[in-house]
C-alpha positions in Angstrom: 58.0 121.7 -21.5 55.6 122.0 -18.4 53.9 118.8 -17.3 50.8 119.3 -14.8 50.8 115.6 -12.7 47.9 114.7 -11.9 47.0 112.2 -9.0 43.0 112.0 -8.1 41.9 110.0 -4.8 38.6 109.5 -4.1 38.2 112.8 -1.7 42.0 113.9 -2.4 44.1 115.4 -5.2 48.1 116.0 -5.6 49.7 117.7 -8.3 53.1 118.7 -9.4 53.8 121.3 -12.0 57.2 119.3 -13.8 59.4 121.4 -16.0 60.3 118.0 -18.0 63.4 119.1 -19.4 65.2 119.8 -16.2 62.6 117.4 -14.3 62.9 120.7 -11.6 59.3 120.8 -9.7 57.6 124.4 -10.0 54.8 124.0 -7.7 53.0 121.2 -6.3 50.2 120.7 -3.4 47.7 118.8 -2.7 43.7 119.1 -2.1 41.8 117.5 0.7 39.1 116.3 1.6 36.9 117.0 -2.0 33.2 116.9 -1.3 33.6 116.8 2.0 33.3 119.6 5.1 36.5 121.4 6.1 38.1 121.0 2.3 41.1 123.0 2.3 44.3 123.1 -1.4 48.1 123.4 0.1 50.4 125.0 -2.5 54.0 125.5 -2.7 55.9 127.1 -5.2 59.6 126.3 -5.7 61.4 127.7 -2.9 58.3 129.5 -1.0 56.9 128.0 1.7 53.2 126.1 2.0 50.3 128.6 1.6 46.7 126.8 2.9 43.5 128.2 1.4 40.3 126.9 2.9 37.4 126.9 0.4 34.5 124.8 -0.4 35.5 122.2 -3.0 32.4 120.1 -3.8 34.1 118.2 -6.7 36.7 117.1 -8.4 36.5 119.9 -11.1 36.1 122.7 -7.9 39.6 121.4 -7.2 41.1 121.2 -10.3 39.8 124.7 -10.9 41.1 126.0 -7.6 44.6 124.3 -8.6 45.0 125.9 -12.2 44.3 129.3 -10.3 47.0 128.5 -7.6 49.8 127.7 -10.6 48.3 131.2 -12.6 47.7 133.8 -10.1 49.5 136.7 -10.0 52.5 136.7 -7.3 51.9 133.3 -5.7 51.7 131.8 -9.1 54.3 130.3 -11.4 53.0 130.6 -15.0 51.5 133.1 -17.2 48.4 131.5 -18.1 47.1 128.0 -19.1 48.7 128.2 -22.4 52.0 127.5 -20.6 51.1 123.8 -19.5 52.3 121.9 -22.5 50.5 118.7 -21.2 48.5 117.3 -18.0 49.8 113.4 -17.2 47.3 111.4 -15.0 47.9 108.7 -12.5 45.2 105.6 -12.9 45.0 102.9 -11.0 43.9 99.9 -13.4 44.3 99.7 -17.2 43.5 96.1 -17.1 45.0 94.0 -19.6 44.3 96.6 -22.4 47.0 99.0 -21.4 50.4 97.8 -20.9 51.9 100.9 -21.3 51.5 105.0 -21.2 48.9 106.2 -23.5 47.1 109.5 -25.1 43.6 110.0 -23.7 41.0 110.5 -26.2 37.2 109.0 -25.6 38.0 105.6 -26.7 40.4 105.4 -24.1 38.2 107.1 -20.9 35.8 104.6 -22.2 38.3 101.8 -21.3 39.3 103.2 -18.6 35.5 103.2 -16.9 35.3 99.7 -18.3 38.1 98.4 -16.3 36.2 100.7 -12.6 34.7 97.4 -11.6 38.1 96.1 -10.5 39.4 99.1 -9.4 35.7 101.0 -7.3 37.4 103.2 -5.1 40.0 104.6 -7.5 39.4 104.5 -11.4 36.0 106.3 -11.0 38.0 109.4 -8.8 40.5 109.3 -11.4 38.3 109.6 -14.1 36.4 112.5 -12.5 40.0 114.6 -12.9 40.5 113.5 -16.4 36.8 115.4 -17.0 37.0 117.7 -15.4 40.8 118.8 -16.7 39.2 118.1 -20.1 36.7 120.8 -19.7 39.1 123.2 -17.8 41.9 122.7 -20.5 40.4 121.3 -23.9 43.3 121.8 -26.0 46.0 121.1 -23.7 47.0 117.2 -24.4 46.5 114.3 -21.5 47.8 111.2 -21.3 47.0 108.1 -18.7 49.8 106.5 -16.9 48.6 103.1 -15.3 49.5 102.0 -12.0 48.8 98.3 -13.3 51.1 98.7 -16.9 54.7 97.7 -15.6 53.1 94.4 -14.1 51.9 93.4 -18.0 55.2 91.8 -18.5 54.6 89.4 -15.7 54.4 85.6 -17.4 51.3 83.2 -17.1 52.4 81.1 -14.5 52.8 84.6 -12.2 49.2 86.0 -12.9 46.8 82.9 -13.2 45.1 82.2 -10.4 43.8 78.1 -9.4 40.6 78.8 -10.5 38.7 77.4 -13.7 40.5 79.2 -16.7 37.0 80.1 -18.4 36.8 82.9 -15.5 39.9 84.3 -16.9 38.9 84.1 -20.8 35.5 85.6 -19.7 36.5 88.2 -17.2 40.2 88.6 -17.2 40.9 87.6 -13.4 43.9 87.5 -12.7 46.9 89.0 -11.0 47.3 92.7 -12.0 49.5 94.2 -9.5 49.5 98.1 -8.4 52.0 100.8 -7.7 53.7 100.0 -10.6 54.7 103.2 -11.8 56.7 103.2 -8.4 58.3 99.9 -8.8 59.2 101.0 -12.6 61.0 104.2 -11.1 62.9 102.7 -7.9 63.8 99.6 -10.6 65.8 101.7 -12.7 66.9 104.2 -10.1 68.6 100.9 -7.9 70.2 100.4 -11.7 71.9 103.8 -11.8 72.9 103.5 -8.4 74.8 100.1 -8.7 76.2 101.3 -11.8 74.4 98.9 -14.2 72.0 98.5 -16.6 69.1 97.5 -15.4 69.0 94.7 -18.1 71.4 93.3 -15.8 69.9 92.9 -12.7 67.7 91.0 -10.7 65.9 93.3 -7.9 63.1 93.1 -5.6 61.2 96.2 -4.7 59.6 96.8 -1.5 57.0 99.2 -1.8 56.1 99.7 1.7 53.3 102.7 3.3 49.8 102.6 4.2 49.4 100.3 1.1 51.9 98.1 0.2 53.2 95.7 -2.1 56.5 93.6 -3.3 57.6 92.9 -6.7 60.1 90.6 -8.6 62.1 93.1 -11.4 63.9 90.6 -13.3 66.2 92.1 -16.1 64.1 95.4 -16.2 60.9 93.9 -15.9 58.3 92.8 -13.9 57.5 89.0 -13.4 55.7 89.1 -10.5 54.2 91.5 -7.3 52.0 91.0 -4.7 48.7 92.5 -5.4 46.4 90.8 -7.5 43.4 91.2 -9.1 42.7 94.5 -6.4 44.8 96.0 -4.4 43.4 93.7 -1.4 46.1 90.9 -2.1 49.6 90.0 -1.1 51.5 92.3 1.9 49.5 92.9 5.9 48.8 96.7 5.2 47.2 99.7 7.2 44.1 98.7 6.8 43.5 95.8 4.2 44.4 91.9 5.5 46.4 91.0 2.4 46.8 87.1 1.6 44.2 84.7 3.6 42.0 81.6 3.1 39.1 82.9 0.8 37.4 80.8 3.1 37.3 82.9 6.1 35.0 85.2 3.8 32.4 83.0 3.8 33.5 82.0 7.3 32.9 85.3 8.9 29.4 85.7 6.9 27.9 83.3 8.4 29.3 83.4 12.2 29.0 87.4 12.0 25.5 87.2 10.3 26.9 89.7 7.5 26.7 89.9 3.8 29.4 89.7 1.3 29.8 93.5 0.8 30.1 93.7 4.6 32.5 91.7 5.0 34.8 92.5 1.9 34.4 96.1 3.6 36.0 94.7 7.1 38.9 93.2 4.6 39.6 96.2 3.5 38.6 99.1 5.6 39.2 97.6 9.3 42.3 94.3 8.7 45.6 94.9 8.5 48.0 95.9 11.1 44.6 98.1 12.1 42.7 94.9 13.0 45.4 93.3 14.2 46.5 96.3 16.5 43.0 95.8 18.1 42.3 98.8 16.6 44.6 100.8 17.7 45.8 102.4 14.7 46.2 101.6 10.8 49.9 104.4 11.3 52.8 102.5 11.5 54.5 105.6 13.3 51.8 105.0 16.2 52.8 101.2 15.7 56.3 101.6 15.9 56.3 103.8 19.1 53.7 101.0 20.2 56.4 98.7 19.6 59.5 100.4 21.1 57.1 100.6 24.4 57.0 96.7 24.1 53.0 96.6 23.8 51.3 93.8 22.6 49.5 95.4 20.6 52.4 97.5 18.4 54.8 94.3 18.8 52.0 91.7 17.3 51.7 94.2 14.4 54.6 94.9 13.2 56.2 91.7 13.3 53.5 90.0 11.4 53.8 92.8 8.8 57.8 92.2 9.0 57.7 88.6 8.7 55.2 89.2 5.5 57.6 91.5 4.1 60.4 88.8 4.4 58.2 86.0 3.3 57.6 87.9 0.1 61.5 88.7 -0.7 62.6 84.4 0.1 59.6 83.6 -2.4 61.0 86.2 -5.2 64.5 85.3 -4.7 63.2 81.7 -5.6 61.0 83.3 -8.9 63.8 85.1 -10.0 66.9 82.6 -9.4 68.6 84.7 -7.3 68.6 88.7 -6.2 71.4 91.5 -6.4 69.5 93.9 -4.8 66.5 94.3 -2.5 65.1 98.5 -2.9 62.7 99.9 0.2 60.5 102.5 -1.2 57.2 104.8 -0.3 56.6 106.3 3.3 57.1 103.6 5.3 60.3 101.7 3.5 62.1 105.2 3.1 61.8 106.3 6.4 61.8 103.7 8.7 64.8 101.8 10.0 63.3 99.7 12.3 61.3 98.0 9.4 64.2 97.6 7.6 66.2 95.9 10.3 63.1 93.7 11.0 62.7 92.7 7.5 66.7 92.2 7.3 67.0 90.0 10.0 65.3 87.1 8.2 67.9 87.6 5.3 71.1 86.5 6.8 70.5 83.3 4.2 71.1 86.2 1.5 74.1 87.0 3.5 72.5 90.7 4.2 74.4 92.8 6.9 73.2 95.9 7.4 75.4 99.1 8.4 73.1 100.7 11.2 74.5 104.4 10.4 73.5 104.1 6.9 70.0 102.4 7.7 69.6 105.6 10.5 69.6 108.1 7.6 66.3 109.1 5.7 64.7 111.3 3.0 68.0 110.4 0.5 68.9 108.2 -2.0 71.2 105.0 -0.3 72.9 102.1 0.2 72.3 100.4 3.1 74.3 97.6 3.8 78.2 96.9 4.0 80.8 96.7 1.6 80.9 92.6 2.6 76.7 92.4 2.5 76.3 89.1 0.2 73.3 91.1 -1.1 72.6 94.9 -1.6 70.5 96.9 0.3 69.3 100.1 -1.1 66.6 102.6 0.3 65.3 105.1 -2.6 62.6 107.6 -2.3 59.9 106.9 -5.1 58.9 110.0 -7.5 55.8 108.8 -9.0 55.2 112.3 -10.0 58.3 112.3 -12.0 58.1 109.1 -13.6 54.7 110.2 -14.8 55.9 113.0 -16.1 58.6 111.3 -18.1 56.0 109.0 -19.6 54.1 112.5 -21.2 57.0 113.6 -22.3 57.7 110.4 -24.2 54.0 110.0 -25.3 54.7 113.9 -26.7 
């Protein structure tokens, strides 16, 4: 069975062509920069190298249609026709509390789906776009809709409520939903495999940590708390968004800056994080952490307030959960950068974490971290969202 994995931004697109049985990737690539000037589709077939093609792509559909031609076309491409996609799995961002799990797209649930945009502007409306225009590219081929928000539904009251009057949440559902959850499902279970147990057995935090980021508590298997809330916006210092303040300090700012609500919510999320607190240096923790081997205030105040947050996170989900085996780094940032691990680690000595520097050196693999004698478990495992969305069609199939 081939699985086409879908993953719409709002002027980006990466895909993966998944031969689910063997869970070997075909082809994948990525589109950029959808709508705008200079767009540009990078393909790679199974052991060939990246070919670039330049076109215009004004849409989402221009892209998907430049994609199914990629995976088709004769030499380059890596199927026979359309025919031989069994079914098309797509990443969305927020299912809200109506979707706690994987599901088979028909129009009741895109209609769900757009209902649930207002809490999710910049991504569910992009991610819609690719479920049309796939739809019209690929009518009989079967889609399903794997929700960043769904491994989060198993998080109890007392983790999602927020300290606000409860009619808000009967009227609008506000409340913590928590993001990159199809990551934190996969790196769960992979940490299991690893430490030979089930993962019914554990009790793990994940650290989910790139240009977005976020922490959660896997208890048993499942989720009982993360750091991003309602949006994205909440929990962990990232690139560009300030994470956890004083609500406050939006109303704060308004009124010293002489700015409206929007404008500020826009400086929350487009110009914090270690961005804004960089001076604007840059929202790329590479350009941070050289920043920060050169000793300049600016890299050094970043990434230690990002470090700190990181650490703060893990003591309050040790607490939630009773106790932690294991503590996973994942995404860009956790899987490939040692000095954010040994930052983060060097607040955990309580745990009794003692990291082996040889091991925490290596990158782009599957491993454990800390020594034999670490009183906790250190583990660094590349994510595969791609994969674990593919496994989710399958299972839907």
């Amino acid at each position: 069975m081939n699985i086409l994995v879908i993953n719409c931004g709002s002027s980006s697109l990466k895909f993966q062509l998944i031969d689910a049985e063997s869970e070997q990737v075909i082809a994948k690539g990525l589109c950029e920069r959808i709508g705008i000037e200079g767009s540009r589709m990078v393909y790679q077939k199974a052991g060939g190298g990246k070919q670039t093609t330049e076109a215009v792509m004004d849409d989402h559909k221009a892209a998907i249609r430049m994609v199914l031609g990629a995976l088709t076309a004769a030499g380059s491409g890596v199927v026979g026709d359309l025919s031989e996609i069994d079914a098309v799995g797509h990443r969305i961002v927020h299912g809200g509390e109506r979707f706690a799990s994987s599901v088979l797209i028909d129009d009741a649930v895109l209609a769900a789906i757009e209902a649930c945009s207002e809490l999710a502007p910049l991504h569910n409306p992009a991610n819609l776009t690719g479920i049309r225009a796939c739809r019209d590219l690929m009518p009989q081929t079967p889609m399903a809709a794997v929700f960043d928000t769904a491994f989060h539904q198993t998080m109890p009251e007392e983790a999602y409520l927020y300290g606000i009057p409860y009619e808000y949440y009967e009227k609008y559902k506000v409340r913590r939903y928590g993001f990159h959850g199809t990551s934190h499902s996969y790196v769960s279970k992979r940490a299991a495999q690893i430490l030979g147990k089930e993962p019914g057995a554990l009790k793990l935090i994940v650290c989910h940590l790139g240009n977005g980021a976020s922490v959660s508590a896997v208890k048993y298997g499942k989720s009982v708390d993360t750091s991003m809330g309602l949006t994205p916006l909440e929990g962990l210092i990232m690139g560009t968004r300030s994470g956890d303040l004083d609500p406050a300090v939006i109303e704060f700012l308004a009124h010293r800056e002489g700015k409206t609500l929007e404008e500020v919510m826009r400086i929350l999320n487009q110009k914090s994080g270690v961005l804004g607190l960089s001076g604007g240096f840059s929202s790329d923790f590479r350009d941070l952490e050289d920043a920060y081997e050169k000793n300049t205030p600016e890299g050094t105040r970043a990434m230690k307030a990002f470090a700190y947050r990181v650490a703060k996170y893990i003591g309050a989900y040790t607490a939630a959960m009773n106790g932690v085996d294991g503590i996973c780094f994942t995404a860009g940032l956790g899987e490939n950068s040692p000095l954010i691990r040994d930052m983060v680690c060097e607040y955990l000595g309580w745990l009794g974490v003692k990291l082996d520097q040889e091991q925490n050196g290596k990158r782009g693999e599957d491993l454990i971290v800390s020594t034999p004698d670490s009183g906790t478990q250190i583990l660094v495992i590349p994510t595969n969202e791609e994969l674990a969305i593919a496994r989710e069609t399958r299972a839907l199939l």
